[in-house]
N, C-alpha and C positions, 0 to 999 in steps of 0.2 A: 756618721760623718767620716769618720777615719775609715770604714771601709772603703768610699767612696775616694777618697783621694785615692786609696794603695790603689784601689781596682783602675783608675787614671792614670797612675802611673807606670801600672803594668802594660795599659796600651800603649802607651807614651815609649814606652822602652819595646818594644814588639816594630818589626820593619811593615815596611807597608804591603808586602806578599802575606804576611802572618794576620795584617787586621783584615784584609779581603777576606782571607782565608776563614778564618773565622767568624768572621760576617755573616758570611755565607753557610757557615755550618748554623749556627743561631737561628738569622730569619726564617733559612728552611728547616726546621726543627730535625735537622739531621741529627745532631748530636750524637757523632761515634766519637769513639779511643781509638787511634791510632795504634795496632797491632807493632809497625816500625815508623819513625820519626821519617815522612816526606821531605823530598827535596825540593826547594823553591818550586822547583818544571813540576813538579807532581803536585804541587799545592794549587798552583795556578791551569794546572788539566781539569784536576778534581773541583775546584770552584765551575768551572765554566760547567763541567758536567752537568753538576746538583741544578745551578743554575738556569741549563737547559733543558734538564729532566723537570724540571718545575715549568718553565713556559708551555713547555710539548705536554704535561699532565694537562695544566688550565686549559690550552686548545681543547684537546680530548674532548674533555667534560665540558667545556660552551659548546661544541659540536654536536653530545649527543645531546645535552638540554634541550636545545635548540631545535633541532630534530622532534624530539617526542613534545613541546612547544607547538610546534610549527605543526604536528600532525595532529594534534589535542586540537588546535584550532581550527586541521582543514575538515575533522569531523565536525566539531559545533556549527562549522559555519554550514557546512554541508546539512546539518539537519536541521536548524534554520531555515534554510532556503525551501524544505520538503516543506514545514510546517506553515512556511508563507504561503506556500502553492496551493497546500490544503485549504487555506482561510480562504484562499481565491474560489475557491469551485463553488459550483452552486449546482444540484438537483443531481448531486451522483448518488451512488449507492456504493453503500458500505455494506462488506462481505465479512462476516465474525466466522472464522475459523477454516483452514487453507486444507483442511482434507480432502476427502475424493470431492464430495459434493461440494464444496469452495472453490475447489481447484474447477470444476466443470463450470460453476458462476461465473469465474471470472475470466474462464477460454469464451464462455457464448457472450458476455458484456465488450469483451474484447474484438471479438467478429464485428460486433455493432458498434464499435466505436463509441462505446459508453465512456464515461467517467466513473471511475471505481475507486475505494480503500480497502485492500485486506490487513483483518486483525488477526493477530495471530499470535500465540505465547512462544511458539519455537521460530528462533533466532535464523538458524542455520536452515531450516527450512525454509523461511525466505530469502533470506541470500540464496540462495541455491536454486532457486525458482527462476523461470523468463518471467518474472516483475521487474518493475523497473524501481529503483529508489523509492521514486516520488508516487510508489501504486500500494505501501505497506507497510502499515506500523505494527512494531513487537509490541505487544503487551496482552492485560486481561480483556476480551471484548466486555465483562461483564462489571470492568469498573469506569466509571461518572466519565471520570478524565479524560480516561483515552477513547471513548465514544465522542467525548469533546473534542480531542486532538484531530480525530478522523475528519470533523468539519460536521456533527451531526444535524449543529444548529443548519446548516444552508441543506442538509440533503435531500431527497425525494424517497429513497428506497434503503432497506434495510433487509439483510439479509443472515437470518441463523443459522449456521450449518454446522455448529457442532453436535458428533456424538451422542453427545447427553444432553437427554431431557430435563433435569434442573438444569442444568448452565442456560441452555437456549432461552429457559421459562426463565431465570434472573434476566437477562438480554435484554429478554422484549418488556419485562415490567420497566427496567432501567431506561429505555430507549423511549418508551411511551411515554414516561414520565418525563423524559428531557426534552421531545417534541410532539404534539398531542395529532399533526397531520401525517404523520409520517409513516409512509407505506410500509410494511412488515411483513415479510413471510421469514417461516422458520419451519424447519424439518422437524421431525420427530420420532422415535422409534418405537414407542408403546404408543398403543390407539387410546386408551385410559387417559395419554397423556396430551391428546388431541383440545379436548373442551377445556384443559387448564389455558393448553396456548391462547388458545378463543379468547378466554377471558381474559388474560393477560392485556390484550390487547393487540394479539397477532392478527393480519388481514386475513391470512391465508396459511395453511397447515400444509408440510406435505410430508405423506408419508414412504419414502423411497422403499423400504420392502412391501407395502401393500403394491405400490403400483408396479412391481418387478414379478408380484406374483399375477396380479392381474394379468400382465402382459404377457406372460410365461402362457398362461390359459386361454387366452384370447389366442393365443400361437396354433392351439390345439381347433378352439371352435372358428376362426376364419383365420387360417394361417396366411392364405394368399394377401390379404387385406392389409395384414402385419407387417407380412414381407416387403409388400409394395409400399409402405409407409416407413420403415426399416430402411429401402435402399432410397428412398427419396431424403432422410433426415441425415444419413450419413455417410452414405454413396460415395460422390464425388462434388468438386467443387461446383454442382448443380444444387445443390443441399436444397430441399422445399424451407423457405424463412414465412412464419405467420408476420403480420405488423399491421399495429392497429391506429388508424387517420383521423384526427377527429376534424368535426366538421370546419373550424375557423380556422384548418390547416388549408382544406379542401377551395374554400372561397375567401375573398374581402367584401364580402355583405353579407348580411342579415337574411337573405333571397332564402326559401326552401329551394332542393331541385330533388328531381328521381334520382335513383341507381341509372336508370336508363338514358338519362339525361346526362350525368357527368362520362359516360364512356369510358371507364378506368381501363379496361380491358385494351383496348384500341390505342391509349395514347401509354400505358406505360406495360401491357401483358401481365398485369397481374391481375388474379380473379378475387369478388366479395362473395368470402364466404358467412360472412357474419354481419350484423348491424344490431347497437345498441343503443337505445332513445334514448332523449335526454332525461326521461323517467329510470331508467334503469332496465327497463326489460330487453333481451337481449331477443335476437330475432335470426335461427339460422338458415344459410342460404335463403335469405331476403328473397322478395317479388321485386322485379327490374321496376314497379311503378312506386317503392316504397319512397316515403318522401324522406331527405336529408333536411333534419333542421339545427339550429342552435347549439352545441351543446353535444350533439348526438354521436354515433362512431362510427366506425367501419370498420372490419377486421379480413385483411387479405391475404391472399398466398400466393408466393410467388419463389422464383430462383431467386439467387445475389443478383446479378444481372437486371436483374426486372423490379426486384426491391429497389436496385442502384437509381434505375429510373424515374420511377415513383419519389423517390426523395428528390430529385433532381427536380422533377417536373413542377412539384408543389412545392422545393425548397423546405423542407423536414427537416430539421435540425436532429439529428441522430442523437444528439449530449440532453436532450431535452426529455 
């Protein structure tokens, strides 16, 4: 108690430049010794100083909060927005793993105006990529989640193209297990490890060095044949596209008709090279009198141009 009065009366006897004065030393925890005793003018500079050094610090620091705030949010919101677009898609295909053979998925997906997700564990190699935001999620393709994230529940196709054969083989067990229709193909590097995919649950295997060696050889026994299927695939922006119609694109009834009856050649220049019944068996370069029924397909070839048609003509949904 008696401290508190002396300490009272010490302010009490102190001018009013000396309580600012020290006010200000106190709330801004400046707390220096005076090296020489300031004059009133030097007491009342150095207040306003501390004073203003403290306003312009607080700025500073809301500024950059605010800032890193404000960016922390324009990211969530931003991958928010990716992960609503994915919930939105229905019948894309997800591409696991952005290597060569990924990278070429998603350039031919891309021509067609598919819907696509790539997965991928490197960062920077998607940023880095013509994808767009909303075309690729980082992560493992071969955990629950982010096969979730991808939208795997709504997709149609699945695509493995990692590297390694365990990875792809965890992929496709995981993927088959979280949708039981869902279309699968996945690369593969050892032939040994062909009949695992199979079973796994993969539709389709493929083996990029068996088929580069084949094709290497085929160069030798009908080179011309190669070539001329070489400069039609990658030529120029005449490229040969296959695309396969099935029948309830073709018609709005139930009607059979022939090849030679729908005329595809005439109304949109693309040729059937193929036809598969609605049994399954596949039939190439069809007879013009084969019948189109139910269920059944067609499988054509043609330029961009003449593809472009054919969608046009029968109204093909290219995302489908």
């Amino acid at each position: 108690m008696t401290s508190g009065v002396v300490g009272f009366k010490i302010i009490m006897d102190l001018s009013w430049i000396d309580a600012i004065y020290m006010t200000a030393i106190t709330i801004t925890t400046v707390g220096y010794r005076e090296v020489i005793l300031p004059s009133d003018e030097a007491k009342i500079f150095i207040t306003i100083l501390i004073l203003s050094s403290v306003i312009i610090l607080g700025f500073v620091v809301s500024v950059i909060t605010e800032y890193f705030i404000s960016y922390s949010s324009f990211e969530e919101m931003k991958h928010k927005r990716k992960l609503k677009k994915i919930r939105k898609m229905q019948n894309h295909t997800i591409v696991c793993g952005y290597g060569r053979n990924g990278l070429q998925a998603a350039q031919k997906l891309m021509e067609f105006n598919k819907d696509f997700i790539v997965i991928d564990k490197d960062e920077d190699l998607l940023e880095q990529s013509d994808l767009k935001i909303d075309q690729y999620i980082v992560g493992n393709a071969s955990d629950d989640d982010v096969l979730v994230k991808a939208g795997i529940k709504n997709a149609r196709n699945l695509i493995s193209a990692l590297p390694n054969d365990a990875e792809n083989l965890f992929i496709v067990l995981s993927a088959r297990q979280l949708k039981k229709d869902l279309k699968i193909i996945s690369r593969a590097t050892e032939e040994s490890s062909y009949k695992k995919l199979k079973l796994a649950g993969a539709d389709n295997v493929i083996l990029p060095d068996k088929i580069g060696g084949q094709h290497m050889a085929s160069l030798i026994v009908s080179p011309d044949l190669l070539e001329f299927w070489d400069n039609l695939s990658y030529g120029d922006s005449k490229n040969a596209y296959l695309e396969q119609v099935s029948f309830e694109l073709l018609f709005n009834h139930k009607n059979s008709c022939s090849i030679l009856e729908l005329d595809l050649r005439q109304k949109t220049g693309c040729t059937i090279i193929g036809f598969k019944s609605a049994d399954g068996d596949y039939v190439v370069n069809p007879n013009p009198e084969t019948k189109l029924t139910p269920e059944s397909k067609i499988i054509v070839i043609g330029n961009s141009e003449q593809v472009k048609v054919l969608q046009e003509v029968y109204n093909i949904n290219t995302k489908d």
